[in-house]
C-alpha positions in Angstrom: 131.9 175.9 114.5 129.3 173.2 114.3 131.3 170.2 114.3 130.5 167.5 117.1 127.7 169.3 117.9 124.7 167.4 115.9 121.6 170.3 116.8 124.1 172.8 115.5 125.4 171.0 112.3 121.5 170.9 111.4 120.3 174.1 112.4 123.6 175.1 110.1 121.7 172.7 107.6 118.9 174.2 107.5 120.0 177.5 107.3 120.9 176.8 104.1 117.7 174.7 103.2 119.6 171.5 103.2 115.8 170.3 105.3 116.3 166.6 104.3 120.0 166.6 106.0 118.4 168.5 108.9 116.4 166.1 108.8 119.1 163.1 109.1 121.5 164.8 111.2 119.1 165.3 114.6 117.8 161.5 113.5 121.2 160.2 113.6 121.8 162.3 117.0 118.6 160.9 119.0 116.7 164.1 118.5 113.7 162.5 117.1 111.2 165.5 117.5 113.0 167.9 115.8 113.9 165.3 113.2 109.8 164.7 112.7 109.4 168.1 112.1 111.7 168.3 109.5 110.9 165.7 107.7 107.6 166.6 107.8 108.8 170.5 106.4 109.7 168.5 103.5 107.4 166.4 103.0 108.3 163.3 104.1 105.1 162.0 106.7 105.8 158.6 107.4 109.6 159.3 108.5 108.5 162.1 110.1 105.6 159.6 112.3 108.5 157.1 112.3 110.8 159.8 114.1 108.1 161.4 116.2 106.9 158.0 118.0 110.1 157.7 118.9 110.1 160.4 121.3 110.6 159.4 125.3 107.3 159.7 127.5 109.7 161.0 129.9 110.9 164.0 127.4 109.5 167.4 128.2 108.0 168.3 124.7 106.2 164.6 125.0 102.5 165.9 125.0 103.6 168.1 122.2 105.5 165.2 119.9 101.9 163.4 120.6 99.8 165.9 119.4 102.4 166.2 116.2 102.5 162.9 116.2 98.2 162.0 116.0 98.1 165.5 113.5 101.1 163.2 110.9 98.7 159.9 111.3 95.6 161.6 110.5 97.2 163.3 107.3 98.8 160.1 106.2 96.1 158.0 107.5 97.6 155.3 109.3 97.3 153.9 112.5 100.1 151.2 114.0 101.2 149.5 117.3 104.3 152.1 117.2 101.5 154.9 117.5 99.2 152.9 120.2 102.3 152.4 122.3 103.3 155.9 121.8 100.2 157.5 123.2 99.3 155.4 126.0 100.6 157.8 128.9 98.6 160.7 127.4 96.0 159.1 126.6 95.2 158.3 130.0 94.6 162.1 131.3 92.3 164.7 130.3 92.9 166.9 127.2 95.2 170.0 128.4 95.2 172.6 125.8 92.6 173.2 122.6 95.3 172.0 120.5 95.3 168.4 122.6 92.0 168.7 121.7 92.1 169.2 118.8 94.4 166.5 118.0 92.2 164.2 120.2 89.2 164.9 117.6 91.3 163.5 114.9 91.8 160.6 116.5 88.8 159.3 116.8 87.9 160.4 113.5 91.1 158.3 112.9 89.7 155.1 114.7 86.3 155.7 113.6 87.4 155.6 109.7 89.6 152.7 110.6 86.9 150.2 111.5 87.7 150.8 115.6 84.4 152.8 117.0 84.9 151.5 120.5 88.1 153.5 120.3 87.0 155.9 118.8 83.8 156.5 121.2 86.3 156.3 123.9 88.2 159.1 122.7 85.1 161.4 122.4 84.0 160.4 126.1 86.9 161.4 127.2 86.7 164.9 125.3 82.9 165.0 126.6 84.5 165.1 129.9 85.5 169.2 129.1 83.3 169.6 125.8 80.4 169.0 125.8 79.8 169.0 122.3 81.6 165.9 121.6 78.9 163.9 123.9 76.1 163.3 121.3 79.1 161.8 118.9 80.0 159.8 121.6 76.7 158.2 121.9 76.2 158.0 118.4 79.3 155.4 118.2 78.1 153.8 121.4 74.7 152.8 119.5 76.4 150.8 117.1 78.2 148.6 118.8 77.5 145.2 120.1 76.3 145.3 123.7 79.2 143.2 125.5 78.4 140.1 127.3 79.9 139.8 130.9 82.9 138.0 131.1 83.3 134.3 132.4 83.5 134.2 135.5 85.9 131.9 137.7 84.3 128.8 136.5 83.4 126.1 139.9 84.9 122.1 139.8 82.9 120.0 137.3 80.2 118.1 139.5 81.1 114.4 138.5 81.2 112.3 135.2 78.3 112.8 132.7 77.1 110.5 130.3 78.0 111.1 127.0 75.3 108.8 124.9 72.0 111.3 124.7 72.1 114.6 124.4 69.9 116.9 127.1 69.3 119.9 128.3 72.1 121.8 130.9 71.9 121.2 134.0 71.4 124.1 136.4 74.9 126.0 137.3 75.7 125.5 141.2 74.3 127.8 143.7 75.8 130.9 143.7 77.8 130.5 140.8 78.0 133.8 138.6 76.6 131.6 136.1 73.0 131.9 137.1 73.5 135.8 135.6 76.0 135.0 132.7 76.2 133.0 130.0 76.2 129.3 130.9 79.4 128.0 130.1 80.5 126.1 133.1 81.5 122.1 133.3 78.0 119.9 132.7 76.6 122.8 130.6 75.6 121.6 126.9 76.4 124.0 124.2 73.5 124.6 121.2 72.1 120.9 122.4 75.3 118.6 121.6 78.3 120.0 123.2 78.6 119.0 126.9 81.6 121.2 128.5 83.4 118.4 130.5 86.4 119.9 131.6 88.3 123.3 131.6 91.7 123.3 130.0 92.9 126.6 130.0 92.1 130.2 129.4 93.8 133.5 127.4 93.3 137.0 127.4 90.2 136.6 125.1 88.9 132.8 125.3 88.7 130.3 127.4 89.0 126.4 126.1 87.3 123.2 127.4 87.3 119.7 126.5 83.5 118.1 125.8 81.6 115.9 124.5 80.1 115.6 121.2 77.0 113.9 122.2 75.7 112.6 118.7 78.9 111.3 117.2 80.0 109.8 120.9 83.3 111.8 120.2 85.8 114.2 122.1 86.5 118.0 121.2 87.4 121.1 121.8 85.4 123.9 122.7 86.8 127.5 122.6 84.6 129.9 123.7 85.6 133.9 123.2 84.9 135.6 126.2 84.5 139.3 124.9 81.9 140.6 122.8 82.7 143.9 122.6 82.7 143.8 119.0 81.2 146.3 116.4 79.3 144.8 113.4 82.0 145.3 110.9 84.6 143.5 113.5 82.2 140.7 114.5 81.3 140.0 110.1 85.1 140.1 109.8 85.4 137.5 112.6 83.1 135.4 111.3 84.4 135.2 107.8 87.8 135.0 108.9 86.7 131.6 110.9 84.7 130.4 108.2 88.2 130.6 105.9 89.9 128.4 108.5 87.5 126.3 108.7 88.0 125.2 104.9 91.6 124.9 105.9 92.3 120.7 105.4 95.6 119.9 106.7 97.4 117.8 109.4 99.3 120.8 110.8 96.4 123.1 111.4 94.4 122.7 114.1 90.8 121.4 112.4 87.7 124.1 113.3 84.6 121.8 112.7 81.9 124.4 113.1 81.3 127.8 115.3 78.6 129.3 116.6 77.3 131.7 119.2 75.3 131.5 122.2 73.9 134.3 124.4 76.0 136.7 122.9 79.5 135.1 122.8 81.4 133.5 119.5 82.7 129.3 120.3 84.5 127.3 117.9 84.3 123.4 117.9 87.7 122.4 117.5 89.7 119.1 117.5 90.8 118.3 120.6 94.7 117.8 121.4 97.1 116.3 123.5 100.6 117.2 124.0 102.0 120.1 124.6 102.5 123.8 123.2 105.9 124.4 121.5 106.5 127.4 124.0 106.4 125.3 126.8 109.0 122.9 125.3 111.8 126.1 124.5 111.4 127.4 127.7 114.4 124.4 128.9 116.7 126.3 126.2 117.8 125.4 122.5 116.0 123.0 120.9 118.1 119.9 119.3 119.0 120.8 116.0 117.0 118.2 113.8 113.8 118.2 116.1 113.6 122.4 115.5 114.0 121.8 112.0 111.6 119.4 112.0 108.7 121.5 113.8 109.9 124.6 111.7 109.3 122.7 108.5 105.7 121.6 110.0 105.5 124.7 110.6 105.9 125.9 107.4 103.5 123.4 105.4 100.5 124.6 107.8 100.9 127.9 107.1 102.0 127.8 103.5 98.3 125.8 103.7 96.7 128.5 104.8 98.4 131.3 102.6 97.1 129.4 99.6 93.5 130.2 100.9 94.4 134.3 101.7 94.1 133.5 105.5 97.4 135.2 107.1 97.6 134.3 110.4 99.2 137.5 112.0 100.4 136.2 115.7 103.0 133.5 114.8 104.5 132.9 117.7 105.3 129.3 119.9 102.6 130.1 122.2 100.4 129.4 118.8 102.3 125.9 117.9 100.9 122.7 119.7 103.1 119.8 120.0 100.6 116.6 119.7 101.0 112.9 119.7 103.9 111.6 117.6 105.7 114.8 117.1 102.9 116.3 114.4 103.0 120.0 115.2 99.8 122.0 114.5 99.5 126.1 113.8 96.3 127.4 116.4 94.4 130.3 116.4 93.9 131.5 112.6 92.6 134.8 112.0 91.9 136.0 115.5 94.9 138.1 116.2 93.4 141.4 114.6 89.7 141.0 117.2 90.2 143.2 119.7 90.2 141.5 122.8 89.1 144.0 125.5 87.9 148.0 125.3 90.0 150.3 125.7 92.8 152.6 123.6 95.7 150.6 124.1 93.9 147.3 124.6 96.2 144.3 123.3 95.4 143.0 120.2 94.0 146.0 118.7 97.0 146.1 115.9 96.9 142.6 116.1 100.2 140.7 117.0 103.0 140.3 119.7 106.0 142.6 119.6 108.7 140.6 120.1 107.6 138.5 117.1 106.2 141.5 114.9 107.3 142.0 111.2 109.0 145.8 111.1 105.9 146.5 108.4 103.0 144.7 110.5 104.3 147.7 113.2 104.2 150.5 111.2 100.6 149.4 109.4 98.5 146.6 110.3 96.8 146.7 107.2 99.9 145.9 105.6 100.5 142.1 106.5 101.2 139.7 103.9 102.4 136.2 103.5 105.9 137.4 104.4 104.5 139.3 107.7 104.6 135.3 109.0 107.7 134.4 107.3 109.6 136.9 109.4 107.3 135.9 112.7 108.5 132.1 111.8 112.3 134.0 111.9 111.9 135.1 115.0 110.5 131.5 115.9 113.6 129.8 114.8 115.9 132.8 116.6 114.7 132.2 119.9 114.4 128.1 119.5 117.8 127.9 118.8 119.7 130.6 120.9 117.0 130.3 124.0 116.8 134.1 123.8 114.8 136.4 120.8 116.7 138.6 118.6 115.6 141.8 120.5 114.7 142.3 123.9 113.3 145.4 126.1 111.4 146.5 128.6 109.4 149.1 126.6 107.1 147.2 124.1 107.7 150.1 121.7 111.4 149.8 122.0 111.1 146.5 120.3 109.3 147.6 117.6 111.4 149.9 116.7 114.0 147.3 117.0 112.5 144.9 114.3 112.5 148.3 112.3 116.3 149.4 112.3 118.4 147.0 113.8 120.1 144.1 112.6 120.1 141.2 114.9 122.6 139.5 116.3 123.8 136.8 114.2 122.3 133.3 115.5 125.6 132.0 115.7 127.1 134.3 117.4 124.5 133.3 121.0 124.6 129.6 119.6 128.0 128.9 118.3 127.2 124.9 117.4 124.5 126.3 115.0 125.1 125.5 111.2 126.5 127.8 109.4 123.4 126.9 106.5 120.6 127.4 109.7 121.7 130.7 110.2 121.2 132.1 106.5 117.6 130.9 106.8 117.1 132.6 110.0 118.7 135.7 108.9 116.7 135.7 105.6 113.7 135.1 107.4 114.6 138.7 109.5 115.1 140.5 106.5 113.5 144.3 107.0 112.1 144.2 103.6 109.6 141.8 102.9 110.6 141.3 99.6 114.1 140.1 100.5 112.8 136.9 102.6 112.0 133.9 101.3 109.3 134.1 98.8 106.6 131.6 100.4 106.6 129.1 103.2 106.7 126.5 100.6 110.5 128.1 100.0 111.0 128.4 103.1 110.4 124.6 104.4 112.3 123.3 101.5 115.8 125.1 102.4 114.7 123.7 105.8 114.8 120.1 105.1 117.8 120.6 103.1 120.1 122.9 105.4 121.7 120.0 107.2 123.3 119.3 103.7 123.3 122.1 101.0 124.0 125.2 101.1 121.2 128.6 101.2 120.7 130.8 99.1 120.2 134.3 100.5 118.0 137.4 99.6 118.0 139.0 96.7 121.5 141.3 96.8 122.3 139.6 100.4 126.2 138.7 100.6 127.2 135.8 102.7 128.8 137.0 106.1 
């Protein structure tokens, strides 16, 4: 009577207090809300978040999967890009029912406990809106939190060549430049009395870079300046240390971070200043040539495996974080600032701390959870895309992806790139592995079978089987 119809066969299942093949059966049949709340009957909370963030924004039992789904991450006290992306559309209205409520006051007793009160103060504004009880908890976050610098603004021409031998005091910003209220980094500016900003390279969602001067040593670097301070105490001491780690990292494929500093307010790192280009910019013409990705991959590898032998995981791996300088030498940028926030807000970008379409399936589920193999698998994904041209899983929906990395295999490389060695592959694939414990076990490893694939064979995971 039940069979081809999946809600049936486990309604049938439960009946007879089968729960866990409930459980699997409305899984397995894209019923992911009643799946969560089975799982959950028996006691299994992480499937049960796993199922319920699965749940369309478009379904009609959405706003109550999202209060299920904030009531599972309080009780196994977890928060993850899977969940951030989850809630974003109903987290932008108003509270509808004293259960949404409800569910919104564990949240930011979530966030709070997790080390994220701007979240977390946002959440209670927002409940403040309709209760006002929640208004003096609101403020009470609000007081601890660094007051946030204005952003840059668009920063005018540089007014003509500067001399570089003596060091002086800034120059005035231009009339009507936004830098006469802000904080004075604009071309001619000279940063804590040495640094003269010459030139303005580029800018990201939460920095912006210049070349200067180094006006004691008659020398040219980098300055990166972060242009949001919205930042609570914990967050800014973790920054800090975090910078102060890479800055001990020694090595000729790691961008060198001489010193750091702050002025009025906003975090700058002195940095050594390259040419070339970034890696991303040289994929985007398609596959790589196979000895010159190897190459950079193995690079690659030795700056990072540098870094994991000081505890600093770099959490973002991604080409857009690979610099191509003089003489092929590739360099690994931005250490340790992929878990800062870079903007208020719920669902701001970074807050997890890496890029979907590079993400490790357990940096997804928990950010606390990134280890040395949370790169290894973003250095997969590296290697995927540089020599197919396209990443192993693409969609629209950010959180589509994720769940991607989680449960589906990719395509093999070969099978987008057929002139790929067979050897390349395995290293790729191993790399993608879904447990971390089956991928290589360092970068060290890693580089090693990728100097040798052009001529010995790879070994695979632990219980892998050759295709």
């Amino acid at each position: 009577m039940t069979e081809g119809d999946p809600r049936l066969e486990a309604e049938a299942r439960a009946q007879r207090g089968d729960l866990l093949g409930a459980a699997e059966t409305y899984g397995r049949a894209g019923l992911y809300l009643e799946a969560a709340h089975a799982y959950r009957a028996v006691g299994d909370g992480a499937a049960a978040l796993a199922n319920v963030t699965r749940v369309s924004p478009d379904h009609p039992r959405y706003r109550e999967a999202c209060v299920l789904a904030i009531t599972l991450a309080g009780e196994e006290d977890r928060l993850s890009l899977a969940l951030e992306n989850f809630l974003s559309r109903f987290l932008r209205g108003a509270p509808e029912t004293d259960s949404e409520t409800s569910a919104l006051d564990v949240l930011a007793r979530l966030y709070e406990r997790h080390g994220f009160p701007e979240n977390a103060a946002e959440v209670l504004r927002k409940l403040s809106a309709s209760r006002p009880e929640y208004a003096e908890a609101a403020r009470r976050l609000d007081s601890h939190l660094i007051p946030a610098s204005p952003e840059l603004a668009e920063l005018p021409p540089a007014p003509g060549p500067a001399p570089v031998n003596r060091r002086e005091e800034p120059p005035p910003p231009p009339p009507g430049s936004a830098a006469n209220d802000g904080p004075a980094f604009y071309p001619g500016a000279v940063i804590a009395g040495r640094y003269r900003l010459e030139e303005r390279l580029g800018a990201g969602g939460m920095s912006v870079v210049f070349r200067a001067a180094d006006l004691e040593l008659d020398d040219e670097i980098a300055v990166k300046v972060l242009t949001q301070a919205v930042f609570d105490a914990e967050t800014d001491a973790r920054l800090r240390r975090e910078l102060m780690l890479s800055r001990q990292i020694v090595h000729r494929n790691i961008v060198r971070t001489f010193e750091m500093g702050r002025v009025q307010g906003l975090n700058y790192l002195i940095l050594e200043l390259l040419r070339g280009d970034k890696l991303a910019d040289r994929m985007r013409a398609g596959p790589l040539p196979l000895g010159e990705g190897l190459d950079y991959l193995a690079q690659a590898c030795a700056g990072l495996q540098a870094a994991h032998d000081l505890g600093v995981i770099h959490r973002d791996v991604k080409p857009g974080n690979f610099f191509i300088a003089a003489g092929g030498v590739l360099k690994v940028m931005d250490f340790g600032l992929a878990k800062v926030r870079d903007a208020p807000g719920l669902t701001a970008t970074g807050v997890i701390g890496g890029t979907p379409a590079y993400m490790a399936p357990e940096q997804a589920s928990d950010f606390r959870s990134v280890t040395p193999a949370t790169d290894i698998y973003a250095l997969g994904v590296v290697a995927y895309e540089m020599f197919t041209a396209t990443l192993p899983f693409v969609h629209e929906n950010p959180l589509a992806v994720l769940n991607m990395h989680r449960d589906a295999p990719p395509a093999p490389p070969r099978s987008r790139n057929p002139s790929l060695p067979e050897a390349v592959e395995l290293i790729i694939l191993r790399c993608l592995e879904k447990d971390p414990g089956r991928r290589f076990g360092s970068c060290r490893e890693m580089g090693q079978h990728l100097l040798g694939s052009s001529s010995a064979p790879v070994a695979t995971g632990p219980g892998r089987r050759r295709p």
